[in-house]
N, C-alpha and C positions, 0 to 999 in steps of 0.2 A: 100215272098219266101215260097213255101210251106214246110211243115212239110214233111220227107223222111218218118215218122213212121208212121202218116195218110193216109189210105186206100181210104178212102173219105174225103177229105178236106174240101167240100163245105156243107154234113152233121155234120161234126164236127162246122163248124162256127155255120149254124142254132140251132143247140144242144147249145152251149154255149149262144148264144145270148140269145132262148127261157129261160135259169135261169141254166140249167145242169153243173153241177162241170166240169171241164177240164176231170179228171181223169173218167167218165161216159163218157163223150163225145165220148171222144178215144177210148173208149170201146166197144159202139156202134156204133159209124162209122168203125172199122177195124173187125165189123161181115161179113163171108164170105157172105153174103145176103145184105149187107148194102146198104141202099135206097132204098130196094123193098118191096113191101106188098105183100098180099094177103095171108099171113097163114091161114091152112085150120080149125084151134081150134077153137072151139065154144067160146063163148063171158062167163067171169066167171060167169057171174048170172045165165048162162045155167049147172054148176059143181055144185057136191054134196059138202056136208060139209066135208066130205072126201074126195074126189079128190084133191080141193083145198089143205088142210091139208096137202097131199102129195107132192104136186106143192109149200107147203113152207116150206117143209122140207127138199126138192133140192135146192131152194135157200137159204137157212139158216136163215128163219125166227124166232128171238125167241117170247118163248109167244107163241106161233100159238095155241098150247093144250086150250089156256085159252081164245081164241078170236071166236068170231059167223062171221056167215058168212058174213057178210057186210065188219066188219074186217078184215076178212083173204081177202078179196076180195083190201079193199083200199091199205091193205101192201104190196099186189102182185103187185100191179099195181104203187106204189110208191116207191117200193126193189131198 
């Protein structure tokens, strides 16, 4: 029986299977884009030490001040 509050039902199963919490799943399957690619951002190895830094201060990374780039790079990608 599907889920009324999942957007994408069949993205939330592979989200969960792949290891992602229930509570991320959901979250990224009920994005108004859910199951599409193609975003036009450049890949973060291509961002400054500050871009980044800024891009994890929107998602609220703590530490970011104290981390190099490789860092600020795997938290972004693992928020």
């Amino acid at each position: 029986m599907p889920n009324p509050r999942i957007k994408n039902e069949e993205q939330y199963e592979a989200l969960v299977k792949k290891g992602y919490s229930k509570e991320k799943s959901a979250r990224i399957a009920n994005t108004p884009d859910s199951g599409k690619k193609g975003g036009n951002a450049k890949p973060y190895e291509d961002w400054t030490k500050e871009e980044l830094q800024k891009q994890a201060t929107k998602v609220g990374i703590k530490g970011r001040s104290y981390m190099n780039k490789e860092k600020l790079i795997h938290s972004l990608r693992t928020n």
